[in-house]
Each structure stands twice: as structure tokens, then as C-alpha cells.
C-alpha positions as CSV (number, residue, x, y, z in Angstrom):
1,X,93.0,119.2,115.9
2,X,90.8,119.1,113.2
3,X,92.4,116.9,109.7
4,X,90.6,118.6,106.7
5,X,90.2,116.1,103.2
6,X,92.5,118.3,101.5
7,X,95.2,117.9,104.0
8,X,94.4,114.0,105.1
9,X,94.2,112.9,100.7
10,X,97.4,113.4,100.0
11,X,99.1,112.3,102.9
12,X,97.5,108.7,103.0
13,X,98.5,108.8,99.3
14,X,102.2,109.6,100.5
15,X,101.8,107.0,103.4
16,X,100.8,104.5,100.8
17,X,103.7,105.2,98.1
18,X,106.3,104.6,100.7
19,X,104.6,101.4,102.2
20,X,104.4,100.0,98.4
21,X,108.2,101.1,97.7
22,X,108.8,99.2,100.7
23,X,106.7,96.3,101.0
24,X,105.5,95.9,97.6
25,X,103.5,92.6,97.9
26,X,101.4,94.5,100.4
27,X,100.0,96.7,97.5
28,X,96.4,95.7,96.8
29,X,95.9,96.1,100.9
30,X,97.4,99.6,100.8
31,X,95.1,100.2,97.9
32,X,92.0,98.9,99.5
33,X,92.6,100.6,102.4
34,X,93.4,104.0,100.6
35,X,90.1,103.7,98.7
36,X,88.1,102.9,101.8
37,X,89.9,105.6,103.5
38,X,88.8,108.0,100.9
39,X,85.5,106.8,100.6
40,X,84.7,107.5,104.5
41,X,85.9,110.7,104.3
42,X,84.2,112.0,101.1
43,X,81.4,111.0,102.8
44,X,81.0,112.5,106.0
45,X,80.0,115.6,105.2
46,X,76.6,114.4,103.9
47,X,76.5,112.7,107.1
48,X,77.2,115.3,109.5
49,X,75.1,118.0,108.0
């Protein structure tokens, strides 16, 4: 099963909204994680060209 950026963004970004609703002191490592998250996946492509 192959999870396209499209698909994977917005539910991390759903994953991450309900973990912050609730646990909300754990917000700046949802956060961090989201952005490295992102960040990994924006860049594979260049990788596996």
C-alpha cells in the first residue's frame, strides 16, 4: 500500500489536532514531529529519482 503526500499531510495534521485537544502540554512535540514528518516526505522524491 503505497501512502501518497496528499493523502499522508492531512492526516498527520488530523492525528496531531486530536493529540493537542487531548494532551495539550504535549503540543510543541506534536509540532516537531509534524514538521519533521513533513519535511521527510517533501523530500523523498528528490531522493528517489
Amino acid at each position: 500500500m503505497r501512502i501518497d503526500i496528499d493523502i499522508a499531510a492531512p492526516l498527520i495534521a488530523l492525528l496531531a489536532g486530536i493529540l493537542i485537544l487531548v494532551v495539550p502540554r504535549f503540543l510543541n512535540y506534536v509540532v516537531a514531529i509534524y514538521l519533521i514528518v513533513i519535511g521527510i516526505l517533501g523530500l523523498i522524491p528528490l531522493f528517489t529519482r
